[in-house]
C-alpha positions in Angstrom: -32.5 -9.7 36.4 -34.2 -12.2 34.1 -37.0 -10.2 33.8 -34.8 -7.4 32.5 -32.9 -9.3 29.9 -36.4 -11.0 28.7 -37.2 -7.6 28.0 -34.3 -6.4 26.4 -34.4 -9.3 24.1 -38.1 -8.7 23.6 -37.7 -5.3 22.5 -34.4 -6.1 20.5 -36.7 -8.8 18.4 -39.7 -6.1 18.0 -37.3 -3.2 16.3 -35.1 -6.3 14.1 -39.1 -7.1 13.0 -40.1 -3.0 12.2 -37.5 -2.4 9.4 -39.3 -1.3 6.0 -39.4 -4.1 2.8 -38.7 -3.0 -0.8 -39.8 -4.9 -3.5 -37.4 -5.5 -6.3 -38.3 -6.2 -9.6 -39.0 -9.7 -9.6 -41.6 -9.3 -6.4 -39.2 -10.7 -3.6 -39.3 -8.5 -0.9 -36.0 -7.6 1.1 -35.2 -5.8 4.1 -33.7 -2.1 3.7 -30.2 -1.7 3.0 -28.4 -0.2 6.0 -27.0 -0.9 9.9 -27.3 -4.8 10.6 -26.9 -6.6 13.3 -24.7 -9.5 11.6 -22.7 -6.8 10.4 -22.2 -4.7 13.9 -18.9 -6.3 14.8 -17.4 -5.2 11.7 -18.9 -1.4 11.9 -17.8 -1.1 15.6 -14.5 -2.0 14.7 -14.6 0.3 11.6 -15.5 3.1 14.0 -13.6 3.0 16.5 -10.4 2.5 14.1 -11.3 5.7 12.2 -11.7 7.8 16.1 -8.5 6.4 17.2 -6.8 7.2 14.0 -8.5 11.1 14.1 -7.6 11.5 18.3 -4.0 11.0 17.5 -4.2 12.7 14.1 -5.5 15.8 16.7 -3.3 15.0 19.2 -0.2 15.1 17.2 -1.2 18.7 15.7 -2.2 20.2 19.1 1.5 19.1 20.3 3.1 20.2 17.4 1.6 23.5 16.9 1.9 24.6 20.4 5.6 23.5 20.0 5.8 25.8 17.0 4.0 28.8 19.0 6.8 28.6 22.0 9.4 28.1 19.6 8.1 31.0 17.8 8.2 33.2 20.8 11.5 32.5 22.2 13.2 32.8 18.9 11.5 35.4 17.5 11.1 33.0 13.7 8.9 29.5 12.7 11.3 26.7 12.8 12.8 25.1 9.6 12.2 22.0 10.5 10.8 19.7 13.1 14.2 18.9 14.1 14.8 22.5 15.7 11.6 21.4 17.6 13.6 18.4 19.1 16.9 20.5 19.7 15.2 23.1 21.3 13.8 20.3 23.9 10.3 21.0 22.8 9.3 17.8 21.5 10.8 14.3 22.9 10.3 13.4 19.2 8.9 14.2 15.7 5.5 12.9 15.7 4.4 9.9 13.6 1.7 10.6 11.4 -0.9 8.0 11.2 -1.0 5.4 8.7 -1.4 6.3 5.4 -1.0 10.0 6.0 2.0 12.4 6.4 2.9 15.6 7.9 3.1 18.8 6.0 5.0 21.4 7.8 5.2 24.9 6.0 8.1 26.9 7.8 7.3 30.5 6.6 3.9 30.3 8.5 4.2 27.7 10.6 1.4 25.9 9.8 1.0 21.9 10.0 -1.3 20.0 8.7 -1.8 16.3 7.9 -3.1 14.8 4.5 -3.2 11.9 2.5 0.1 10.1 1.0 
């Protein structure tokens, strides 16, 4: 098992070592700009904010469009509002948008859509 992390840590050190160098006008050379390992954390934590923001941002949409579709079908019209959706027992509740963003519902097509404030 030792062997295997002396490895890893091995290899780790040999790629940190094989970035390229630019040299900047007054001769200093500095490692290329991009992913670093002191910044990792921080880009992890970036990521995975921006997926779980975009999962529920689909989730939400998937729900409330097939809502829409049913509703559709059994009345035989779009709903005005999402609150028909509620009434109608198709949806426990409106769905939040995420933060930052709201929901655009247009009620002569039925389409949904989520954008920026």
């Amino acid at each position: 098992m030792k062997a295997i992390l002396s490895l890893c840590g091995a290899f780790s050190l040999c790629l940190l070592g094989c970035g390229e160098k630019s040299t900047n006008s007054s001769g200093n050379t500095n490692a290329s700009s991009g992913p670093s390992v002191i910044t990792a954390p921080v880009d992890y934590l970036g990521a995975v904010g921006a997926a779980k923001t975009f999962a529920e941002k689909t989730v939400d949409l998937a729900e409330l469009n097939q809502a829409i579709q049913v509703f559709q079908t059994q009345e035989g019209r779009y709903p005005t509002n999402f609150d028909e959706l509620v009434g109608a027992k198709l949806l426990i509740q409106v769905p939040k948008a995420p933060y930052g963003k709201k929901i655009v519902y247009d009620p002569n097509t039925g389409k949904v859509s989520i954008v920026n404030k």
